[in-house]
LUMKE-124435 format. One record per residue (C-alpha): x, y, z. Coordinates in steps of 0.5 Angstrom, whole numbers, padded with zeros to 4 digits, always signed. Layout:
! residues N
XYZ...
This chain:
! residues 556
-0019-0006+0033-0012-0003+0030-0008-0010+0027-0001-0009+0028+0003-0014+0025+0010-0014+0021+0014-0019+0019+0019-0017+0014+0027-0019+0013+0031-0018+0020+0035-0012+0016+0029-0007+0015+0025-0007+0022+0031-0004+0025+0032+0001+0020+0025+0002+0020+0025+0003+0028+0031+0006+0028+0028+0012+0024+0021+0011+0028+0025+0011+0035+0024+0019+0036+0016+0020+0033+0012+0020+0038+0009+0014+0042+0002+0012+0040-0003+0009+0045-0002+0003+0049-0004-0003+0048-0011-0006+0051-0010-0013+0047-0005-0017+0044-0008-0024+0040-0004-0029+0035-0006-0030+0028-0003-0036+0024-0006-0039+0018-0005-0042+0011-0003-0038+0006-0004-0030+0006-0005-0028+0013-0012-0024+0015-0015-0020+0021-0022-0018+0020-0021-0018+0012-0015-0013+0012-0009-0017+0009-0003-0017+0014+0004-0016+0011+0008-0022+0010+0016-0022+0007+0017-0023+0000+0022-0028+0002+0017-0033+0004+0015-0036-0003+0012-0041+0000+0006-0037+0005+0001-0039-0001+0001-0046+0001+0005-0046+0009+0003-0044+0015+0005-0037+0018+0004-0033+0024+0003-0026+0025+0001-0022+0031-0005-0018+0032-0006-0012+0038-0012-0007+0039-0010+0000+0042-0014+0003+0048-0019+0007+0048-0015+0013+0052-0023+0017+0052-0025+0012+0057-0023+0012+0065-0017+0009+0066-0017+0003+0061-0013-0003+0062-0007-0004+0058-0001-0008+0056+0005-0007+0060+0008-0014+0059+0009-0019+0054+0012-0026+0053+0012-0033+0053+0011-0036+0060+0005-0036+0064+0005-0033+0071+0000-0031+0075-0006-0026+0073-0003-0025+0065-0007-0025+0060-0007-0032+0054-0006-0028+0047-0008-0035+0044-0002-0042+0042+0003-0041+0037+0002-0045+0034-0004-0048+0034-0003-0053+0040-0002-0050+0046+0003-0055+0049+0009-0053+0043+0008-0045+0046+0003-0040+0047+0003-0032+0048+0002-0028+0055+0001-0021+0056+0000-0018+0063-0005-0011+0064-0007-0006+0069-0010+0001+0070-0007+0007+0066-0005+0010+0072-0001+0005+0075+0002+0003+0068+0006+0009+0067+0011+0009+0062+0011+0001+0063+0006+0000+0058+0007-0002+0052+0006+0001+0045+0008-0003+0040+0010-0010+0038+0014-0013+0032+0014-0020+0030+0021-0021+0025+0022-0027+0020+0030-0028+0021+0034-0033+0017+0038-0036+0023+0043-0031+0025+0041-0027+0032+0039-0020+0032+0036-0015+0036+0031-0009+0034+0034-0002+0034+0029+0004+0036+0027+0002+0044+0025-0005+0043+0026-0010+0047+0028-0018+0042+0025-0025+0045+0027-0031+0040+0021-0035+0040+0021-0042+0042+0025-0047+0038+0019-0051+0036+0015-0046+0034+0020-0044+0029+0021-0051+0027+0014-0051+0025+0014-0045+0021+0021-0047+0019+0024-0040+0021+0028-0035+0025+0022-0032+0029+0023-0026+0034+0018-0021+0038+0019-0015+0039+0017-0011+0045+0016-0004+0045+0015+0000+0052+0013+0008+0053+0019+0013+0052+0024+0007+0050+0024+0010+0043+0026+0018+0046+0032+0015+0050+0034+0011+0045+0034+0017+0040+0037+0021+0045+0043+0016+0048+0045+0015+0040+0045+0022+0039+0050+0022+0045+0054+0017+0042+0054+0021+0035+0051+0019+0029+0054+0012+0027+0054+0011+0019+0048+0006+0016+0049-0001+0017+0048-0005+0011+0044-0011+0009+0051-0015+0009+0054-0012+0016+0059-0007+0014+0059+0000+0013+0055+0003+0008+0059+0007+0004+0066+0004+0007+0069+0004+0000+0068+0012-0001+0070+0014+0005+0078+0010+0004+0077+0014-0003+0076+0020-0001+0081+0019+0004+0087+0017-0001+0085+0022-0006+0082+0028-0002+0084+0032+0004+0077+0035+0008+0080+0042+0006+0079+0040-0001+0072+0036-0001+0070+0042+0003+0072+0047-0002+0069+0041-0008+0063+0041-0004+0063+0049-0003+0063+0049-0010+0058+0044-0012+0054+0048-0008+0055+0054-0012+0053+0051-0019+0047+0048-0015+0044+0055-0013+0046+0059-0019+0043+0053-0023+0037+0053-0019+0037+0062-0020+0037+0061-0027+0031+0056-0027+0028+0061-0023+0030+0067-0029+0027+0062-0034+0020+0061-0030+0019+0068-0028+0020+0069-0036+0016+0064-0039+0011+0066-0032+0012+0073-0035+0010+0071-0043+0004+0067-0040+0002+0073-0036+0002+0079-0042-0001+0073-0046-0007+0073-0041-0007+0081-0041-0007+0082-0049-0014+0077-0049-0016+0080-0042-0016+0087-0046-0019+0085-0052-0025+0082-0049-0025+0088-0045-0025+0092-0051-0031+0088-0054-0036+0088-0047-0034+0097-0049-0038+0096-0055-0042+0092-0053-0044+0097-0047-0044+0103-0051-0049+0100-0056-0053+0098-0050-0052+0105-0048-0054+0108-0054-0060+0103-0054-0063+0105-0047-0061+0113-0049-0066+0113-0054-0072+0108-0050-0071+0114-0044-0072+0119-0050-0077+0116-0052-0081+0116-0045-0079+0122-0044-0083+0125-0050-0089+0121-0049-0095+0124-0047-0098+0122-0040-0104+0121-0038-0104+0126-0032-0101+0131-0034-0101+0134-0027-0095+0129-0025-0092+0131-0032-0085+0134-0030-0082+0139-0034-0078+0136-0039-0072+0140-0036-0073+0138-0029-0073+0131-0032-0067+0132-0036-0063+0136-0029-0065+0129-0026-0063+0124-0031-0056+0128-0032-0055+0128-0024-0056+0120-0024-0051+0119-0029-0047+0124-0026-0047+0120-0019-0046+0113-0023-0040+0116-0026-0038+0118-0019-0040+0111-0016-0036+0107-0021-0030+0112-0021-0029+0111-0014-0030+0103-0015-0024+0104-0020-0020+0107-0015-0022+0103-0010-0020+0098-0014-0013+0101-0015-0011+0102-0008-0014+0095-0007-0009+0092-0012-0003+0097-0010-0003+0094-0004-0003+0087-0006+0002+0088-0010+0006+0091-0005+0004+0085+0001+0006+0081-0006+0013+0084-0007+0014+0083+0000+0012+0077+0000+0017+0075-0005+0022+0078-0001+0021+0074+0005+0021+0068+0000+0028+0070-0002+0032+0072+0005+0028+0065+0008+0030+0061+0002+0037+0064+0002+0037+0063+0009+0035+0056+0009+0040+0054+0003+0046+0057+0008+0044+0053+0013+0044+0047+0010+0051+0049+0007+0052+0049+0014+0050+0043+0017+0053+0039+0010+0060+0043+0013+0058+0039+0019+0057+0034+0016+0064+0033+0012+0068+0035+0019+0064+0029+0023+0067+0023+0026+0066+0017+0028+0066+0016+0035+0068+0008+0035+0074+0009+0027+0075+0016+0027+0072+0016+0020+0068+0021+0017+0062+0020+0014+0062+0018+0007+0058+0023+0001+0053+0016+0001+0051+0017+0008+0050+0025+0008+0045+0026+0002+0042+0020+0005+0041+0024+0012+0039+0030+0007+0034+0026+0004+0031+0025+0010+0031+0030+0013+0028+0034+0006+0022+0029+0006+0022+0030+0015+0021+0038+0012+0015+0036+0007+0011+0032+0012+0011+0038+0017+0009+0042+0011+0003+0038+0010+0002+0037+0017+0002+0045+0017-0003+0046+0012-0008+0040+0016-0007+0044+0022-0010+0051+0019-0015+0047+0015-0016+0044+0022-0017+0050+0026-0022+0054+0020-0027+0048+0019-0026+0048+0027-0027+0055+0028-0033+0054+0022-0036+0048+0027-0035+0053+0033-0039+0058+0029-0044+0053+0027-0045+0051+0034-0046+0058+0037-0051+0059+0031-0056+0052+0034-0054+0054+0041-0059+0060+0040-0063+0057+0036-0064+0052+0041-0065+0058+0046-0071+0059+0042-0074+0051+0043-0081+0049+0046-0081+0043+0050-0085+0040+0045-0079+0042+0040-0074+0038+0044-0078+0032+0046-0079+0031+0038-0072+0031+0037-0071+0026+0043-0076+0021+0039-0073+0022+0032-0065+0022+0035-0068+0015+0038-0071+0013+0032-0064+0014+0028-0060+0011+0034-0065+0004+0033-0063+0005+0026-0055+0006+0027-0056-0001+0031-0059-0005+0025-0054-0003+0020-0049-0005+0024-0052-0011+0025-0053-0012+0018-0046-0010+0016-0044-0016+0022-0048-0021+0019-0045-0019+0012-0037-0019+0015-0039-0026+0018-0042-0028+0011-0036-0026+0007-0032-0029+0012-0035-0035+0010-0035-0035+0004-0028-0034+0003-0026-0040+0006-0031-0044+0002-0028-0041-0004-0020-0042-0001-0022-0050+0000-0026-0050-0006-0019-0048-0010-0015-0053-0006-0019-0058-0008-0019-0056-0015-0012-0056-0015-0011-0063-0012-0015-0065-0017-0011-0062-0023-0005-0065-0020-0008-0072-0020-0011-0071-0028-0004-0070-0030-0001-0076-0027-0007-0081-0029-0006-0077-0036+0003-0079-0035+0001-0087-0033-0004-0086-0039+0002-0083-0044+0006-0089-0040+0002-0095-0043+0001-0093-0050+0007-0092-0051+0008-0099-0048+0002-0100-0053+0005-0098-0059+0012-0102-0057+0008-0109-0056+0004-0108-0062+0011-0107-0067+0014-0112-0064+0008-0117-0065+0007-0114-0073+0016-0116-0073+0013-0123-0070+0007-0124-0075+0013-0122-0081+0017-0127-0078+0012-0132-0079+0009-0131-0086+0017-0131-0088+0018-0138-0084+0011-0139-0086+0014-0139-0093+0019-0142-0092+0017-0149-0090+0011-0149-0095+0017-0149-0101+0021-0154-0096+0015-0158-0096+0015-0158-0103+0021-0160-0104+0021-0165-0099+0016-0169-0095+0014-0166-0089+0012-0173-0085+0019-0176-0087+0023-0171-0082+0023-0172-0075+0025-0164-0074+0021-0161-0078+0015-0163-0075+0018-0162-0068+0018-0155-0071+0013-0155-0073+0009-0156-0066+0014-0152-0063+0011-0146-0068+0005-0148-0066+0005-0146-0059+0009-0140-0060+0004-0137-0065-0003-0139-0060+0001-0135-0053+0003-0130-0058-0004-0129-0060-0006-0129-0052-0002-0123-0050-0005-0120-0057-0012-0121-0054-0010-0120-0046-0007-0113-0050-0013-0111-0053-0017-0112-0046-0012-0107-0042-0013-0102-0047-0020-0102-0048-0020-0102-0039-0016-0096-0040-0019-0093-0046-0025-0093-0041-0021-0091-0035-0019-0084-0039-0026-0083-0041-0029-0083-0033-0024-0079-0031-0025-0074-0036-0033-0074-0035-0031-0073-0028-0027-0067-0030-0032-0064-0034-0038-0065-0029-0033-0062-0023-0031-0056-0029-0039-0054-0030-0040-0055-0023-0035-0048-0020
C-alpha cells in the first residue's frame, strides 16, 4: 500500500498541484481509508506529514487520508472513480471521520479499469485551512468537510479530488489564458511593487537593453571562469606529465637493469655445456635466433606504440569535436534563453495588462533550470537502464542455452529447490508480519506509558505547589506565635513588678485579666499543637509521594 496524504497550509498544495498539474498522471486508486490519531499520524509505521502550524498534533486529534494504488500488471483491477461524503448505493465506507460514524464518514465508488476510463481517480488531498474558502488548483476537485468534523479537529479542513486527465487540461487551458503572475501567500500579486517601479522609472526598450547587457557581463563572466579553469585544468594536467615522465624515466632504468641482468643470464646458458651435444645449435644460429626475436619484440612493441598513437590522435580529435559541440550547443542554449527571457519581458497579463516582474521570470528560470536537471538525471537512469537491461538480456540468452543442455533430472531439481525457497520467502514474511505487529504494539505501550508519566509529573508539581503553599502558611503562624509568646513574657513581666508593687487580690481588674490571659494563652497553645500535627501529616504526605515517584522512576 502507497500511503498518501498531505496536509500542509492552503497556500502551498495549490502551488504544489499547480507545478505538478502537467507531469504525468500515476496509477489509479484501488482503495481510500481515513486515518486519525493522537498526536504524529502513522500508517503501517511511516510518518505522514502533518502542518507545522498545528503545534498542538502531539496532544490533539488529527485526521489524514490514506489510498493504495492498483496493481495495474493484474486483469482489469477495480479502482476509484469517485469519493465523498454521502452514502449511495454500491460505494465503498473508507472508515468515519471522526471516530463515530454519525458525525461523517468516507465513500468511494469503484469499477473495472476498462470502464472507468479517465473517470478514475488518481490522486487525493487532504488540506488544513485557517477558515478562509479555497479551491485547489492543478485539476482537482475541492469538498469542504462537514462542520462537525472540523469543529472536533478545530480547523478548516477540504478534500481534494483528482480524477485522470484533469491535470493535463488544467495545464493546457492556463497555458491558453497565458501565464498569470504567482499569488502570494496574502493574495496579492507577487512582485506587484516591482512591476509599478519598473513601470515608473524604465521603459520595455530600456529594461531590454539593461537585460541584454546583464546577459552579456553574465556570458563574459562565466567564459573567464572558463579561461581560469581550463588554466588551472592545464597547470594540473603538466604537473601530472612531469610526475608521469619521471617515473617513466625510473621504470626505463629499472628496465635496462633488468635487461642487462637477463642478457647476461642468456649468455650464460648460451656458454654452458649441454649434455647432448647433439641437440646443441651452433652458437651462430642461436645468436641469429635470439637477434630474430629481439627484432620481432622491437617490431611488436613499435607497432603498439603506433597503434597507440592513432588511438590517442583520434581521441583527441573525437575530443575537440566533442568540445566544439559542447561550445555551439552551450551557445545555442544561452541565446535561446536569451530569447525566451525577451519573451518574458514583452509578456502581458491577459486580465491587468501588466508585465511580468523581474521576481516572476527568474522564478520561471529557476524552474525550468531545475526541470532541465531532472531530465539530465533521468536521462543518465534511462542509459543505465538499458545497459543493465542489455546485460540481463545477455545474462538470459546465456542461461536460456545452458537450459537448452538440462536433463530432466536437472529441472525437476531445480523445481524442489525454487519450492523450498518459496516456502522460505513465506516464513520470512510471516516473521517480519508478526514483528510489524509487535513494534506496532509496542509503540502504543511506550505512547501510553509516556502520557501516564506526564500526567503524573503534572500532579507532582501541583502537590509540590500545595506543599510550598502550607509552609510558607507554616512559617507565617510560627512568627506570629513567637511575637505572641514575646508578648506575654513582656505582659508576663509587667504584672510580676506590678504584683510587687501592689497586691494583686486587691484588684478586681487584675484579676479579671488575669483569667482572660489565661484563656487566651491555653487556645493559643492549641492552635500550636493542631499546627505541629498538620505539618507532620503533610511532612509524611511529601514523603509517600516522593517514594511513589522514585518506585515509578526504577519501574520505566
Amino acid at each position: 500500500a502507497l500511503p498518501i496524504c498531505r496536509a500542509p497550509a492552503p497556500v502551498e498544495p495549490g502551488r504544489d498541484a499547480a507545478a505538478a498539474a502537467a507531469d504525468a498522471d500515476a496509477s489509479p486508486l484501488a482503495e481510500v481509508s481515513v486515518v486519525t490519531a493522537v498526536g504524529t499520524l502513522r500508517v503501517d509505521n511511516a510518518a505522514l506529514y502533518m502542518p507545522v502550524e498545528r503545534g498542538e498534533q502531539v496532544t490533539s486529534a488529527n485526521l489524514a487520508i490514506a489510498a493504495a494504488r492498483a496493481d495495474l500488471e493484474a486483469a482489469d483491477p477495480a479502482v476509484v472513480v469517485d469519493v465523498g461524503f454521502e452514502e449511495r448505493v454500491g460505494y465503498v465506507s473508507g472508515g468515519a471521520l471522526a471516530g463515530d460514524p454519525a458525525l461523517g464518514q468516507l465513500w468511494y465508488g469503484t469499477r473495472p479499469l476498462s470502464e472507468a476510463n479517465e473517470a478514475a481517480v488518481v490522486d487525493v488531498m487532504l488540506v488544513y485551512g485557517s477558515g478562509a474558502a479555497f479551491a485547489i488548483e492543478g485539476g482537482y476537485t475541492t469538498v469542504r468537510l462537514p462542520s462537525a468534523v472540523e469543529d472536533l479537529y478545530k480547523a478548516t479542513l477540504y478534500l481534494g479530488v483528482k480524477r485522470g486527465g484533469e491535470g493535463r487540461r488544467w495545464a493546457e487551458g492556463r497555458a491558453t489564458r497565458g501565464a498569470a503572475p504567482i499569488k502570494g501567500e496574502d493574495g496579492g500579486d507577487a512582485g506587484e511593487e516591482d512591476e509599478a517601479l519598473l513601470e515608473q522609472t524604465l521603459t520595455p526598450e530600456q529594461v531590454a537593453r539593461l537585460e541584454a547587457r546583464r546577459a552579456e557581463k553574465l556570458r563574459e563572466a562565466e567564459r573567464q571562469q572558463q579561461r581560469e579553469d581550463d588554466a588551472r585544468e592545464d597547470a594540473r594536467r603538466s604537473k601530472q606529465l612531469q610526475e608521469r615522465l619521471a617515473e617513466l624515466r625510473r621504470e626505463k632504468a629499472l628496465l635496462a637493469e633488468e635487461n642487462a641482468r637477463l642478457s647476461a643470464e642468456v649468455a650464460a646458458v648460451m656458454d654452458a655445456p649441454d649434455a647432448d651435444d647433439k641437440e646443441r645449435l651452433d652458437p651462430r644460429e642461436a645468436e641469429r635466433r635470439y637477434a630474430d626475436a629481439l627484432s620481432a619484440i622491437l617490431d611488436a612493441k613499435r607497432k603498439a606504440a603506433q597503434q597507440k598513437e592513432r588511438s590517442d590522435r583520434v581521441a583527441f580529435e573525437l575530443q575537440a569535436r566533442l568540445d566544439e559541440k559542447e561550445f555551439k550547443a552551450k551557445k545555442i542554449a544561452d541565446s535561446f534563453k536569451a530569447f525566451k527571457r525577451e519573451i518574458f519581458l514583452a509578456a502581458e497579463h491577459s486580465r491587468t495588462g501588466k508585465k511580468l516582474s523581474k521576481k516572476v521570470i527568474d522564478e520561471f528560470e529557476a524552474q525550468e533550470a531545475l526541470r532541465d536537471q531532472e531530465l539530465e538525471k533521468v536521462r543518465l537512469k534511462n542509459i543505465n537502464l538499458r545497459n543493465a537491461l542489455k546485460k540481463c538480456e545477455a545474462k538470459l540468452r546465456a542461461k536460456e542455452q545452458l537450459a537448452e543442455g538440462l536433463h530432466l533430472i536437472d529441472f525437476e531439481q531445480l523445481k524442489i529447490e525454487n519450492q523450498a525457497l518459496a516456502e522460505k520467502i513465506e516464513d520470512r514474511k510471516d516473521e517480519i508480519e508478526k514483528l510489524r505487529k509487535k513494534h506496532a504494539a509496542n509503540v502504543r505501550v511506550a505512547t501510553h506509558a509516556r502520557e501516564t508519566l506526564a500526567f503524573e509529573e503534572k500532579l507532582c508539581e501541583k502537590r509540590r505547589g500545595e506543599l510550598k503553599a502550607l509552609d510558607a502558611k507554616l512559617a507565617v503562624e510560627r512568627d506570629r506565635v513567637a511575637k505572641l509568646k514575646k508578648r506575654r513574657e513582656k505582659k508576663r513581666m509587667r504584672e510580676a513588678s506590678r504584683s510587687e508593687s501592689k497586691g494583686f487580690a486587691a484588684n478586681d481588674m487584675l484579676v479579671l485579666d488575669y483569667e482572660k490571659r489565661k484563656v487566651e494563652i491555653t487556645q493559643t497553645e492549641a492552635r500550636i499543637q493542631e499546627l505541629k500535627e498538620r505539618y507532620a501529616l503533610l511532612e509524611a504526605d511529601v514523603a509517600k509521594n516522593n517514594v511513589l515517584i522514585a518506585a515509578r522512576t526504577v519501574g520505566e
